[in-house]
C-alpha positions in Angstrom: 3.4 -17.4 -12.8 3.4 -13.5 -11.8 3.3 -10.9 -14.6 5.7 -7.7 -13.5 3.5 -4.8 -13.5 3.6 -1.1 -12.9 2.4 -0.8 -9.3 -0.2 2.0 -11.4 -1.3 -0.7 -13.9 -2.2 -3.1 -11.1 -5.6 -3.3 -10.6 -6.1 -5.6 -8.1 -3.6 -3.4 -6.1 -6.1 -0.4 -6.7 -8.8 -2.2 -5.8 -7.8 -3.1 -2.6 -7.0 0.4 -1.7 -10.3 1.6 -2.6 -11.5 -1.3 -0.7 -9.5 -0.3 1.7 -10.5 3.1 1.7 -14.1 1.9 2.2 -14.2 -0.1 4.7 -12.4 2.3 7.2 -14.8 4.9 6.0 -17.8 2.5 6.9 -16.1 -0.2 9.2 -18.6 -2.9 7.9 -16.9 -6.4 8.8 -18.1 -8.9 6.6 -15.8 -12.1 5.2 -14.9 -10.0 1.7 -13.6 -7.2 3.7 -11.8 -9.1 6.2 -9.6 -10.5 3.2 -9.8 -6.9 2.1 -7.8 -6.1 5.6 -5.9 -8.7 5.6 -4.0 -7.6 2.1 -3.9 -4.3 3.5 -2.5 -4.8 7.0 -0.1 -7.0 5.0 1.0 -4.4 2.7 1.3 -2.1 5.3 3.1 -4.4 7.7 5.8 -5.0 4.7 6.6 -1.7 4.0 6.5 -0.7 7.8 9.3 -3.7 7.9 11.0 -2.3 5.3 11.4 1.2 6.6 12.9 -0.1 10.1 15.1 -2.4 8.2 16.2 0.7 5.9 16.7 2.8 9.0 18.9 0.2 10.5 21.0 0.3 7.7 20.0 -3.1 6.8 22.3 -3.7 3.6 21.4 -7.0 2.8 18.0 -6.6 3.8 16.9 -6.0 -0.3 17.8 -8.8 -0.6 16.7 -11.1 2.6 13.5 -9.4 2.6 12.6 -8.7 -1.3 8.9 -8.2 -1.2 9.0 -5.9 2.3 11.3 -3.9 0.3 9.3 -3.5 -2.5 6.3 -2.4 -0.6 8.1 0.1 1.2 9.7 1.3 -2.0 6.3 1.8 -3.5 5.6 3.7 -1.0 8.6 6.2 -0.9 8.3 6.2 -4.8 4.7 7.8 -5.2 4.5 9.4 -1.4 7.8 10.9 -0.4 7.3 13.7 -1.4 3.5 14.5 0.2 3.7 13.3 3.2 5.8 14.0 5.8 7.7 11.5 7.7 6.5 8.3 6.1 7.9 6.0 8.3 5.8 6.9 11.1 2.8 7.3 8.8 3.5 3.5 7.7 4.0 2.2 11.4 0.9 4.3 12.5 -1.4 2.8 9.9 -0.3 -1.1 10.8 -1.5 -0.4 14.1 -4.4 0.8 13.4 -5.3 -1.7 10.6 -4.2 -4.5 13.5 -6.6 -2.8 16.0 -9.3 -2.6 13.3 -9.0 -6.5 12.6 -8.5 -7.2 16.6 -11.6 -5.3 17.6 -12.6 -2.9 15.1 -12.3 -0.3 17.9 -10.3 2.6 16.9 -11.0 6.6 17.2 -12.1 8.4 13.6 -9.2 10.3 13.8 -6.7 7.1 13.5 -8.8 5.6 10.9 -9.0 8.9 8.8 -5.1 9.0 9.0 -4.6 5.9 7.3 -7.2 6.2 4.9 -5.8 9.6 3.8 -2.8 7.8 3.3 -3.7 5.1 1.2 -6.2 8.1 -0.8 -2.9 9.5 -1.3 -1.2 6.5 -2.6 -4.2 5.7 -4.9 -4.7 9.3 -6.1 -0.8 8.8 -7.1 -0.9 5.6 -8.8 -4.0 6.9 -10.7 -2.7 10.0 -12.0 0.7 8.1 -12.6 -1.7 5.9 -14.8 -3.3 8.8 -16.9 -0.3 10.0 -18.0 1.9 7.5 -19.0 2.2 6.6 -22.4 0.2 3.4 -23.8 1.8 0.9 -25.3 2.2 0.3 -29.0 1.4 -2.7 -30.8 5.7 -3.0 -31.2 6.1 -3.1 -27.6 3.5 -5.9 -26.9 5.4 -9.1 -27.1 3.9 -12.5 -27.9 5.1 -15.7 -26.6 
Protein backbone atom coordinates (compact mmCIF):
# COMPACT_ATOMS: atom_id res chain seq x y z
CA UNK A 1 0.00 0.00 0.00
CA UNK A 2 1.49 3.66 -0.67
CA UNK A 3 0.80 6.34 1.94
CA UNK A 4 0.21 9.96 -0.03
CA UNK A 5 2.74 12.23 1.29
CA UNK A 6 3.84 15.78 1.01
CA UNK A 7 6.73 15.53 -1.44
CA UNK A 8 8.43 17.76 1.86
CA UNK A 9 7.39 15.08 4.35
CA UNK A 10 9.00 12.29 2.27
CA UNK A 11 11.99 11.31 3.65
CA UNK A 12 13.12 8.73 1.66
CA UNK A 13 12.66 11.30 -1.18
CA UNK A 14 15.19 13.59 0.82
CA UNK A 15 17.45 11.21 1.34
CA UNK A 16 18.00 10.33 -1.93
CA UNK A 17 18.66 13.84 -2.94
CA UNK A 18 21.24 14.19 -0.34
CA UNK A 19 22.47 10.99 -1.57
CA UNK A 20 22.33 12.21 -4.52
CA UNK A 21 23.96 15.35 -3.79
CA UNK A 22 26.93 13.27 -2.43
CA UNK A 23 27.79 11.07 -4.68
CA UNK A 24 28.19 13.66 -7.52
CA UNK A 25 30.20 15.71 -5.11
CA UNK A 26 32.52 12.53 -4.39
CA UNK A 27 31.70 10.16 -7.48
CA UNK A 28 32.39 7.09 -5.17
CA UNK A 29 30.56 3.96 -7.03
CA UNK A 30 29.77 1.47 -4.70
CA UNK A 31 26.38 -0.99 -4.97
CA UNK A 32 24.32 1.59 -2.28
CA UNK A 33 25.07 4.45 -4.52
CA UNK A 34 24.37 2.87 -7.67
CA UNK A 35 20.69 2.20 -6.39
CA UNK A 36 21.16 5.79 -5.11
CA UNK A 37 21.51 6.72 -9.14
CA UNK A 38 19.36 4.72 -10.25
CA UNK A 39 16.23 6.47 -8.20
CA UNK A 40 17.76 9.63 -9.22
CA UNK A 41 18.30 9.17 -12.97
CA UNK A 42 14.71 7.77 -12.64
CA UNK A 43 13.24 10.74 -11.15
CA UNK A 44 14.97 12.85 -13.31
CA UNK A 45 14.17 10.84 -16.49
CA UNK A 46 10.22 11.13 -15.45
CA UNK A 47 10.09 14.56 -15.04
CA UNK A 48 12.35 15.19 -18.09
CA UNK A 49 9.34 12.98 -19.87
CA UNK A 50 6.94 14.94 -18.49
CA UNK A 51 8.17 18.35 -19.54
CA UNK A 52 8.49 17.19 -23.42
CA UNK A 53 5.13 15.59 -23.11
CA UNK A 54 3.79 19.05 -21.53
CA UNK A 55 5.45 21.01 -24.28
CA UNK A 56 3.82 18.87 -26.89
CA UNK A 57 0.67 19.73 -25.54
CA UNK A 58 0.23 16.21 -24.48
CA UNK A 59 -3.55 16.46 -23.00
CA UNK A 60 -3.99 13.13 -22.10
CA UNK A 61 -0.57 12.62 -21.06
CA UNK A 62 -1.69 13.21 -17.06
CA UNK A 63 -3.30 10.75 -17.42
CA UNK A 64 -1.29 8.01 -19.67
CA UNK A 65 1.78 8.87 -17.92
CA UNK A 66 0.67 9.69 -14.02
CA UNK A 67 3.84 9.25 -12.16
CA UNK A 68 6.17 11.24 -15.07
CA UNK A 69 3.74 13.93 -14.48
CA UNK A 70 3.95 14.02 -11.00
CA UNK A 71 7.67 14.25 -10.96
CA UNK A 72 7.78 16.94 -13.37
CA UNK A 73 5.11 18.68 -11.32
CA UNK A 74 7.27 18.48 -8.27
CA UNK A 75 9.61 20.01 -9.95
CA UNK A 76 7.78 23.08 -11.47
CA UNK A 77 6.00 23.36 -7.94
CA UNK A 78 9.09 24.07 -5.64
CA UNK A 79 11.68 25.22 -8.63
CA UNK A 80 9.89 27.38 -11.13
CA UNK A 81 10.47 30.06 -9.83
CA UNK A 82 14.56 29.83 -9.17
CA UNK A 83 15.69 28.43 -11.95
CA UNK A 84 15.49 29.40 -15.15
CA UNK A 85 14.32 27.28 -17.95
CA UNK A 86 13.64 24.06 -16.14
CA UNK A 87 13.08 21.97 -18.89
CA UNK A 88 16.53 22.13 -20.12
CA UNK A 89 17.90 21.97 -16.59
CA UNK A 90 15.80 18.54 -16.22
CA UNK A 91 16.96 17.14 -19.74
CA UNK A 92 20.61 18.30 -18.90
CA UNK A 93 20.78 16.57 -15.53
CA UNK A 94 19.35 12.97 -17.20
CA UNK A 95 22.20 13.14 -19.28
CA UNK A 96 24.52 13.60 -17.09
CA UNK A 97 23.21 11.23 -14.34
CA UNK A 98 23.13 8.49 -17.63
CA UNK A 99 26.76 9.37 -18.39
CA UNK A 100 27.67 9.18 -14.65
CA UNK A 101 26.06 5.54 -14.49
CA UNK A 102 27.61 4.65 -18.11
CA UNK A 103 31.11 5.65 -17.24
CA UNK A 104 31.25 7.92 -14.44
CA UNK A 105 33.11 10.33 -16.87
CA UNK A 106 31.64 13.60 -16.92
CA UNK A 107 33.27 17.32 -16.51
CA UNK A 108 32.80 19.08 -12.75
CA UNK A 109 30.97 21.64 -14.35
CA UNK A 110 28.00 19.18 -15.62
CA UNK A 111 28.03 17.40 -12.33
CA UNK A 112 27.85 20.70 -10.28
CA UNK A 113 24.83 21.75 -12.52
CA UNK A 114 22.78 18.97 -11.46
CA UNK A 115 23.77 18.80 -8.08
CA UNK A 116 22.85 22.57 -7.65
CA UNK A 117 19.68 21.58 -8.92
CA UNK A 118 18.61 18.89 -6.85
CA UNK A 119 20.40 21.40 -3.61
CA UNK A 120 17.83 23.58 -4.89
CA UNK A 121 14.94 21.13 -4.80
CA UNK A 122 16.04 19.84 -1.31
CA UNK A 123 16.72 23.32 0.15
CA UNK A 124 12.89 23.81 -1.07
CA UNK A 125 11.28 20.82 0.23
CA UNK A 126 13.11 21.51 3.55
CA UNK A 127 12.16 24.91 4.11
CA UNK A 128 8.57 23.97 2.75
CA UNK A 129 8.92 21.39 5.73
CA UNK A 130 9.81 24.08 8.53
CA UNK A 131 7.13 26.05 8.02
CA UNK A 132 4.13 24.15 7.59
CA UNK A 133 1.94 23.63 10.25
CA UNK A 134 2.01 20.19 12.26
CA UNK A 135 -0.69 18.26 12.60
CA UNK A 136 -3.09 18.09 15.48
CA UNK A 137 -4.10 15.20 17.22
CA UNK A 138 -7.91 15.98 15.30
CA UNK A 139 -6.39 15.69 11.99
CA UNK A 140 -4.60 12.26 12.63
CA UNK A 141 -6.97 9.58 11.60
CA UNK A 142 -7.05 6.07 12.89
CA UNK A 143 -8.15 3.13 10.94
Amino acid sequence: MRFALEPSRDVGLQHVLRNGIALLEHREMNQDRRRVLDGLLEIVSDADRGSGALREHGLTFALDERCAFERYSLFVRYLEDSVDDLPRRLSEARETLQLIGASGDVSRECAASVGDLLARLLGALERDRAFAPLATVRDVHYN
